[in-house]
Every structure is written in C-alpha cells, then in structure tokens.
C-alpha positions as CSV (number, residue, x, y, z in Angstrom):
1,X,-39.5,4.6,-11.6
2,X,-38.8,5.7,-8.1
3,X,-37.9,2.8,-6.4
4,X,-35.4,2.2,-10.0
5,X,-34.1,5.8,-9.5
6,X,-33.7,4.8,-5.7
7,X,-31.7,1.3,-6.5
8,X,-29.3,3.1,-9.1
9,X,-28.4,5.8,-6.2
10,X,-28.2,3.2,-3.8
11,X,-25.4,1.4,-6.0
12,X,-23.4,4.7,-6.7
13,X,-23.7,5.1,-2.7
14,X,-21.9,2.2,-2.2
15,X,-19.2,2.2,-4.9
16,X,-15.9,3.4,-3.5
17,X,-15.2,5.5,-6.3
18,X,-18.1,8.1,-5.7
19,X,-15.9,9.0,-2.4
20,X,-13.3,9.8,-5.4
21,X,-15.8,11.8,-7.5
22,X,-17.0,13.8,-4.4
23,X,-13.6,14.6,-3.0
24,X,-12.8,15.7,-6.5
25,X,-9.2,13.4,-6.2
26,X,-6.7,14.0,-8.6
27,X,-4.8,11.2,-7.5
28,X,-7.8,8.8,-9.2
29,X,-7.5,10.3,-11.9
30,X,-6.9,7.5,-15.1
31,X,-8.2,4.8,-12.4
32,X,-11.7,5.5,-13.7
33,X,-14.0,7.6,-15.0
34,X,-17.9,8.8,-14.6
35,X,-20.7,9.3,-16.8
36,X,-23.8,11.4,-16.3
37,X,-26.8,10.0,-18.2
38,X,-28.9,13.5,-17.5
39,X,-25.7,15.1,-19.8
40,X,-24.3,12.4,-21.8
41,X,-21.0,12.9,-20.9
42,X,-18.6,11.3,-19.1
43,X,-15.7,12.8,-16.9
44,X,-12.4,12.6,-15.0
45,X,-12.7,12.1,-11.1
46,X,-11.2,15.4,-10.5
47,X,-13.7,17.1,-12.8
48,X,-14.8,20.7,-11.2
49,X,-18.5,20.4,-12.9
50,X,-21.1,20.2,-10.8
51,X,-21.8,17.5,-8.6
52,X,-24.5,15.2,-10.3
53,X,-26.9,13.2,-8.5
54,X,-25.7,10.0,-7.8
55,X,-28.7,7.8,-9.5
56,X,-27.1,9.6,-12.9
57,X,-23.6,8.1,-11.8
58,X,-22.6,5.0,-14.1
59,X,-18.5,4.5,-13.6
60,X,-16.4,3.4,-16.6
61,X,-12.7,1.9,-16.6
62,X,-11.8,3.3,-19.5
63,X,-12.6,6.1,-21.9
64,X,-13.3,3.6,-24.6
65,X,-15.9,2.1,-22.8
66,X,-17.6,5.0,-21.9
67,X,-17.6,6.3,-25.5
68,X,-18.7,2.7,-26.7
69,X,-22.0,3.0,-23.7
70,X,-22.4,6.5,-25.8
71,X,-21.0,9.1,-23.5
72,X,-19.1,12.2,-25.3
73,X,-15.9,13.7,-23.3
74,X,-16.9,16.1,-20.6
75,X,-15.6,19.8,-22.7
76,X,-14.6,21.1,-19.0
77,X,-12.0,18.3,-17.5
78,X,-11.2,16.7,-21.5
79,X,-10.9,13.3,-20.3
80,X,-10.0,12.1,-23.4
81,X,-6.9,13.7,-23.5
82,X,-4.0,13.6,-21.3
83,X,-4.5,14.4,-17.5
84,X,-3.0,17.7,-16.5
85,X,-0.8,16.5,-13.7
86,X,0.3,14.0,-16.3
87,X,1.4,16.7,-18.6
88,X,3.2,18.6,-15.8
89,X,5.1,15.7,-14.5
90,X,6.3,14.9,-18.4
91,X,6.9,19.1,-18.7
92,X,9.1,18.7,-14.7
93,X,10.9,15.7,-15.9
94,X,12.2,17.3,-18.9
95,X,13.5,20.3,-17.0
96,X,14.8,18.1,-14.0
97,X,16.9,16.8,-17.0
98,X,17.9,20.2,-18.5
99,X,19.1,21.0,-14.7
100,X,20.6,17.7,-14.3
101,X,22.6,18.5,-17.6
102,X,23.9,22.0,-17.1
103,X,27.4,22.9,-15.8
104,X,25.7,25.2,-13.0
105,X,22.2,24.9,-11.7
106,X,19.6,27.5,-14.3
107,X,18.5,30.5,-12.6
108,X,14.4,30.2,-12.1
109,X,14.4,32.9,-15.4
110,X,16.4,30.9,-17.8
111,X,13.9,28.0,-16.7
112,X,10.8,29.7,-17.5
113,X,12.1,30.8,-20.8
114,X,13.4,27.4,-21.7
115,X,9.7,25.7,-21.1
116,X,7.5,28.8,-22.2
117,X,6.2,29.3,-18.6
118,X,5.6,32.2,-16.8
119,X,8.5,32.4,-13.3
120,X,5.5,32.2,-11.3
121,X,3.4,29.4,-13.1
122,X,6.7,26.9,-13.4
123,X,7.7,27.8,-9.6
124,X,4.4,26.4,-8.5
125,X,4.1,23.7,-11.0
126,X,7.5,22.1,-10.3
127,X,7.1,22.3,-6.9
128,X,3.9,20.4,-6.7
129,X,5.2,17.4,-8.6
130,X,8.5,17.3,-7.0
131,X,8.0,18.7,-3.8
132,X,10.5,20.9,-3.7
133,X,12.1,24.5,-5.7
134,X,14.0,24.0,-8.5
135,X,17.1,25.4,-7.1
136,X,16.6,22.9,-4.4
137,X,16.2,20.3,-6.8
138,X,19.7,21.6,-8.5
139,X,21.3,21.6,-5.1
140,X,20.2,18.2,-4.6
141,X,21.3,16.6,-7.3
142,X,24.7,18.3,-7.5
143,X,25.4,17.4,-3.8
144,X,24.5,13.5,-5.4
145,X,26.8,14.0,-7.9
146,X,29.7,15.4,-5.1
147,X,28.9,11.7,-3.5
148,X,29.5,10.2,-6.5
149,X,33.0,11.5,-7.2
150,X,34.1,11.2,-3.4
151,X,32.7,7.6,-3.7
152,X,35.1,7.6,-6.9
153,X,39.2,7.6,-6.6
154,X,38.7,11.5,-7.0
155,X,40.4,13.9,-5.1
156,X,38.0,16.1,-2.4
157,X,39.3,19.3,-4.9
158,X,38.6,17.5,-8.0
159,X,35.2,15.8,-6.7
160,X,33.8,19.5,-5.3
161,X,34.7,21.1,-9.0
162,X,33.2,18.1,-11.0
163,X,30.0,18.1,-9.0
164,X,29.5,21.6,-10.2
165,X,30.3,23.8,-7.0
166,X,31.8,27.3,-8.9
167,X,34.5,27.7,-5.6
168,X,35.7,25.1,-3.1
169,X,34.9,28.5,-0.6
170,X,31.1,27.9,-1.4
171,X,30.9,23.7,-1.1
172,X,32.8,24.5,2.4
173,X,30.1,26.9,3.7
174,X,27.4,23.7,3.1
175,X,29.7,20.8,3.5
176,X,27.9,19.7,7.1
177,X,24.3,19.9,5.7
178,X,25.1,18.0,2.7
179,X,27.5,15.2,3.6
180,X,26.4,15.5,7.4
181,X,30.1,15.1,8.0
182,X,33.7,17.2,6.4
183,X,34.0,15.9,2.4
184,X,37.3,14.5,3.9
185,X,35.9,12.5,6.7
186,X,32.6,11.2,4.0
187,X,35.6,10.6,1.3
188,X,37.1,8.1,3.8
189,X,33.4,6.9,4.8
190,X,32.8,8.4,7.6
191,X,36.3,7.2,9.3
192,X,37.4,8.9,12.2
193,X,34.1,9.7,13.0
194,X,32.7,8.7,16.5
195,X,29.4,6.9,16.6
196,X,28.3,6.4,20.6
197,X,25.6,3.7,20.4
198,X,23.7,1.2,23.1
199,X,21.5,-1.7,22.5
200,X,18.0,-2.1,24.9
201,X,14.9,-3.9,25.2
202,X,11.6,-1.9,25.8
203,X,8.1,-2.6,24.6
204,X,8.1,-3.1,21.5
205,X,11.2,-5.0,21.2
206,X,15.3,-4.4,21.1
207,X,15.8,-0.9,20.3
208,X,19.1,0.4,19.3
209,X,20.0,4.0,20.0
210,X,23.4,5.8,18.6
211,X,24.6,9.8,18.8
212,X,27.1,11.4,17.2
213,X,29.1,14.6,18.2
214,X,25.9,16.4,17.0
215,X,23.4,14.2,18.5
216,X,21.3,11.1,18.1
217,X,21.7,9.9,14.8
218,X,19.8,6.5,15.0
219,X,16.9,5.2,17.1
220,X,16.3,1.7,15.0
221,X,13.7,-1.0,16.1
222,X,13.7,-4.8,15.5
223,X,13.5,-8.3,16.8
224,X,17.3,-8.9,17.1
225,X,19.6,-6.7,18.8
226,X,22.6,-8.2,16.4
227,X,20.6,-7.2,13.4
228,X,20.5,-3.9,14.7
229,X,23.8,-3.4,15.1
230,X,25.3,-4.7,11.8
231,X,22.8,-2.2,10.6
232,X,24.1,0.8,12.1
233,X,27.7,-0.4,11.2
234,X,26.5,-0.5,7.3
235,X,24.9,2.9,7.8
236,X,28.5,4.0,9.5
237,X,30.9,1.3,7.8
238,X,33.9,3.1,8.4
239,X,33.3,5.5,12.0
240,X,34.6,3.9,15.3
241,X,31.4,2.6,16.9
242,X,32.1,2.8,20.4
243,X,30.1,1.7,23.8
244,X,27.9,4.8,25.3
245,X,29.2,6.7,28.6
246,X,27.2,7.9,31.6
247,X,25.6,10.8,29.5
248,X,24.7,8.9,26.5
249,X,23.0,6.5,29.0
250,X,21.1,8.6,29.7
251,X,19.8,9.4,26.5
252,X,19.3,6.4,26.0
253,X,17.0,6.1,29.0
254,X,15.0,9.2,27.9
255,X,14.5,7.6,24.3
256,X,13.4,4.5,26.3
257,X,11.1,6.2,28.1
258,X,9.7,8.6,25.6
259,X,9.0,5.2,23.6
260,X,6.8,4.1,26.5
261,X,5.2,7.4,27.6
262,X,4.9,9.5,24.3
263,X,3.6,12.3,26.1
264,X,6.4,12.9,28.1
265,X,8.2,14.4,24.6
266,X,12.0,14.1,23.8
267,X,14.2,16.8,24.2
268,X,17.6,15.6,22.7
269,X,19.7,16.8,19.7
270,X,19.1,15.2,16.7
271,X,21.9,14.7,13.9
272,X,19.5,14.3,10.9
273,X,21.0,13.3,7.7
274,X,19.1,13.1,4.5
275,X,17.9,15.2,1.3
276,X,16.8,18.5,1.1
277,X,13.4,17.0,0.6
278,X,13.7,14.4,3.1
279,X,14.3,17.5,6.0
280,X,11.4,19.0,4.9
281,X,9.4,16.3,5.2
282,X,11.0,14.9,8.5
283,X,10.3,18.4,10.0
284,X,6.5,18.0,9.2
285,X,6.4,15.3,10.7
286,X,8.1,16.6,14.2
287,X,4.9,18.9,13.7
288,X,2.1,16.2,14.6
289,X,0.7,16.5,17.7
290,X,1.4,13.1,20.1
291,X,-2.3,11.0,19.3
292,X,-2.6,12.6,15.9
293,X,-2.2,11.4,12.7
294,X,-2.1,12.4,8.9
295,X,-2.4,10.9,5.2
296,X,0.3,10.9,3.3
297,X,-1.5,13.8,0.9
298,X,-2.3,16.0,3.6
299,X,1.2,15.7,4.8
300,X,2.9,16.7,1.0
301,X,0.2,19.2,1.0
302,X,1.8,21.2,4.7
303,X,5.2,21.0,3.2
304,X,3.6,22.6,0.0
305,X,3.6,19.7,-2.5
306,X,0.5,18.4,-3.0
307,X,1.2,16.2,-5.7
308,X,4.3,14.6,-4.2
309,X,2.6,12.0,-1.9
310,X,4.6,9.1,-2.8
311,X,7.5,11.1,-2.2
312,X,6.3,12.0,0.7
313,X,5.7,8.0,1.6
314,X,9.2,7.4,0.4
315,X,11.1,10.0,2.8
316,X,9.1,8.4,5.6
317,X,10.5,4.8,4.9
318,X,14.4,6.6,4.4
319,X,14.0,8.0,8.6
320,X,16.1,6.8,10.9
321,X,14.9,8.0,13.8
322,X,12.1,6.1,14.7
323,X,9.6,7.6,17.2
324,X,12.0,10.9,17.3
325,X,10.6,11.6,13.8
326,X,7.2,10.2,14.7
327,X,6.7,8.4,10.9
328,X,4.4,6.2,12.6
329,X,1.7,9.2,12.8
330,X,1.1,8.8,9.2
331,X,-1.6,6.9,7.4
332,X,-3.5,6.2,4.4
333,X,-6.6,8.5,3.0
334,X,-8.9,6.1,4.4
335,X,-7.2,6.1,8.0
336,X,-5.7,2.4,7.5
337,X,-2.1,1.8,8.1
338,X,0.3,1.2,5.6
339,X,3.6,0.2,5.3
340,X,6.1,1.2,8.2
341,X,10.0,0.2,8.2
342,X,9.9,-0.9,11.6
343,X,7.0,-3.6,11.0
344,X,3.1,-2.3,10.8
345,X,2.4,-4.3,14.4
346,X,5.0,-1.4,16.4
347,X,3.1,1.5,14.2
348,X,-0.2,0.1,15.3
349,X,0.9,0.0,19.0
350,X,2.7,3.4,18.9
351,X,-1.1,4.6,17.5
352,X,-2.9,3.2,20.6
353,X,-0.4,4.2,22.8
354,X,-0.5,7.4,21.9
355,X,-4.0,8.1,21.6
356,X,-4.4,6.1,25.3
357,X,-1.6,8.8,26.9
C-alpha cells in the first residue's frame, strides 16, 4: 500500500500541473482541474483550500470528467461555474463599452453605479484586467478616436471636438503626450517633422538609431540595414529623414557601445511614443536591473495589473527602442524565452551578455 501511495505521489510530482496547483495560478485556471480522492471533490488550480497531499492528486481536463470519475465541485473555488477572473473580464468589457460609448469619459461614481460595484471594488477590478484606471482607459480611447478623425478629411477643430475633448484649450495642454507631435504636424503625418537617423553594424547585426527634436526615438535591430530604414520611414512616412551631425554621432556611438557593454548604462533622451499603458509598462521595464530578468506576470503585477500579462507581452513587442527599453529582460514563468521582435537569437545574447558584464 505504501510503495502504491509512493508511485501515485511520484506521478503527481512529476506532472507539470502540480507546479500550477502549488503556486495557486489563476492563469491555469479552465486548462485543468484537480481532484482529491481523501474529499471527493475536485477543484480549480487557483483554489485557496488546503494543500492536499500529492498521492490524493488525480488531474482532470474537464469538469465533466471529473464529475463522471465521481468527484463533486469543490463548495470553496465552485469550479463548476464560471471562473471569477472570467466574470470580471465579461463585467470590464461591458463597461469599456459604456465608456467607449459616452460623449465624455464617466466619472469613476457614475461607473460604480452603473455596474452595482462599490468605487473601490470596480477601481481595483478594472484595473487588474486592463491594466490600467478607467479614466486612463477613457483617455485612451478618446485620444484613438482624435487619430481616427485627423487620419480622416476632418479639420484639427472638428477632429479635437468629435473625439470628445470638452475645449480645444484642454486637447492643447496634452497634445505632445498623446500624438507625440502638434495635432497639426500628426494631421499632415508627421510632415515637417525632423527625424535625425544613422545606420551601423555592431554585434548583433545592423542597428539603426534615429532622434527627434526630443530625443532618440528608434533604436531598431535586423539583418539588413535597408530593411531598417524603410522601416523607420513607415513609422515616419511623412517627416524629413535626414543624415545625423557630429552630435547625433555621437549618440549613436553611445547606443553602440551601450549595446556591447550593458553595464556602462545609456544616458540619452528618449522620445517615447505609445499608449498610456504602453508608458507604464515601458517604464517598468527601464526598472530591471542590467543581468536581471522578469516574467511577464511579475512584470503586470509592479505596474499593478496582475491580470494583464498578455497585455503586458503585447506592449513589449509594440517598443521601439530596443535595448534602451531593455524588453529583452523579460521571460516566461518557467525562465524560457519567448517571443522577442528583434529575433529570440539577439534576446538570448543580450541575456548572456548581461549577466557576463
């Protein structure tokens, strides 16, 4: 009986999932589910019972199968109902549409008293599944929609007052973050604008470097130096793209450099364009120490979003600045690399040679 009881632990040992049941991960959730033959029931992987001995364990794919092997839902996690993030993401969906919908964004009040939430309770649960506040959410979507119109035949007036902004006084104070440029200069994509950029080789291939009036704007890495510039001019399709002078040279030297000798850090200005979100994320990421790394969950859980790893994932593949915003620090849970814009043979050799400096 012992050497059986031995054997059956032995298997649950081994299984990958018990990793899931121990951490307690949310994130499994729905993948699979556990039963405990001393109980007779059978649980989520996120369930906060008590942690059962693992020659107990038997793992299910289904709750249908567990129920057919005569296992009754756990009364604690109710696997056989929907899974609480699941609910929550349906419950921040339908507000992101009520926002999405209303001439100016809700006030976090008329929120909670549209969903039945308490201020407090929606604050935290919509910021865990998007990864962000929903005011920030609003102010996202309604600088998306200001795109839109300037993308449009609109007028810069008509396009500020159709995205929602109550005064052209209030876009105006904003304009930089949200357009990374005047709504003028973005309504004529990004003409007039003056994009200093160089081309290089260093160790890990051509490498592409270009600054705007604000600072470096792109660091972009790759196998053909062409590539990389037809790139940048898609990114900039209508700003004069212009050779690099003695001080942009430099930069470009220090990028170089930093690329080769991480340690050395990089002390430019950086002109970083992207969401709301996407800053927030990018700035987390600026916090890694050189020779460090995280997962993506433990990274949406410093910028205070814990459920918002793919999101996370997502803002990572949108930078543009490689090594300046060090994506390349960031793995999976189990410490294996994943995908990486630049190709997952440069993340791998930033890794070592940052953990070798």
């Amino acid at each position: 009986m012992a050497r059986q009881a031995d054997r059956l632990a032995a298997q649950t040992l081994a299984d990958p999932r018990w990793a899931a049941v121990l951490a307690r991960d949310a994130q499994a959730d729905g993948s699979f589910y556990y039963a405990v033959s001393s109980t007779g029931v059978y649980c989520r992987p996120s369930c906060a019972a008590r942690t059962p001995r693992p020659q107990n364990v038997r793992f299910f794919t289904s709750t249908e199968q567990a129920e057919q092997a005569g296992f009754r839902p756990c009364r604690r996690c109710k696997p056989d109902q929907p899974a609480p993030a699941q609910q929550q993401a349906v419950l921040v969906a339908e507000l992101c549409r009520h926002i999405e919908q209303a001439a100016q964004p809700p006030t976090l009040a008329e929120l909670a008293q549209h969903c039945g939430l308490s201020r407090f309770h929606l604050l935290r649960v919509f910021k865990a599944v998007t990864g962000m506040t929903p005011l920030a959410y609003a102010r996202q979507r309604r600088a998306a929609r200001l795109r839109e119109q300037l993308d449009s035949e609109a007028r810069v007036t008509d396009a500020i007052y159709a995205a929602g902004y109550a005064s052209s006084g209030r876009f105006y104070e904003e304009s930089t973050q949200v357009l990374g440029m005047t709504a003028s200069r973005y309504r004529a994509g990004g003409e007039a604008e003056r994009i200093r950029f160089g081309v290089g080789e260093c160790s890990l291939g051509a490498i592409l470097v270009a600054a705007s009036a604000r600072g470096v704007c792109a660091i972009l890495l790759g196998d053909d130096a062409e590539a990389l510039t037809r790139e940048l001019q898609q990114r900039f399709s209508k700003a004069e793209l212009i050779g690099g002078d003695a001080e942009f040279e430099q930069w470009m030297a220090q990028v170089i450099g930093f690329v080769e000798a991480p340690r050395r850090g990089l002390e430019l200005p950086l002109d970083v364009r992207g969401t709301a979100f996407q800053r927030r994320v990018w700035q987390a990421l600026q916090a890694i120490p050189v020779g460090s790394t995280l997962s993506y969950s433990e990274l949406a859980e410093r910028i205070g979003a814990p459920s918002a790893a793919r999101a996370v994932a997502g803002a990572c593949a949108a930078n543009a600045l490689a090594v300046a915003i060090p994506c390349h620090r960031v793995v999976r849970q189990d410490g294996s690399l994943s995908g990486y814009r630049w190709g997952i043979e440069r993340k791998r050799a930033l890794q070592q040679r940052e953990a070798e400096s």
